[in-house]
C-alpha positions in Angstrom: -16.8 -5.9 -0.3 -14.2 -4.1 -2.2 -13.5 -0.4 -1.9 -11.4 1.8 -3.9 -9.3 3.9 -0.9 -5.9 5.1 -4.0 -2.6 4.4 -5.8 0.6 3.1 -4.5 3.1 6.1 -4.2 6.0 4.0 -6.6 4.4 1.8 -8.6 1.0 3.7 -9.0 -1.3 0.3 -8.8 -4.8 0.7 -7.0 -5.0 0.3 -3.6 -8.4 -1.4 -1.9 -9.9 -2.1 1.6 -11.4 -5.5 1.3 -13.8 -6.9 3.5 -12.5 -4.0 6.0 -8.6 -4.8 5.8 -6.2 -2.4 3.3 -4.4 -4.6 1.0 -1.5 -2.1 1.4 0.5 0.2 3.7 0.6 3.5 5.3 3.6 4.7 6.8 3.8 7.2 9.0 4.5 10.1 6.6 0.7 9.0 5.3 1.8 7.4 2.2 0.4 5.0 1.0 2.3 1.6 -0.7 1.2 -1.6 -1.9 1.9 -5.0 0.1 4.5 -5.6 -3.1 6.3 -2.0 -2.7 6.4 -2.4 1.2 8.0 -5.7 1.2 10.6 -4.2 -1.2 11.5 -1.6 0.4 11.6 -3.2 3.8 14.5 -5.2 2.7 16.6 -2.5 0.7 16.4 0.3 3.4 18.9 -1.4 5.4 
């Protein structure tokens, strides 16, 4: 089961819960980021 749950805050691709697990992130400011974005950024912060 696929469910809609919104966008990715940079790259603005849809965002879904499958089968009960978000194929994406939330950080703690409740934003939400794909798995691609996320990975991104956890290298370039530092």
């Amino acid at each position: 089961m696929q469910e809609y749950v919104g966008t990715c805050e940079q790259c603005h691709r849809p965002i879904y819960c499958m089968d009960g697990f978000l194929d994406g992130v939330v950080t703690d400011e409740q934003t939400l980021y794909c798995n691609s974005c996320a990975e991104q950024d956890r290298y370039t912060d530092k």
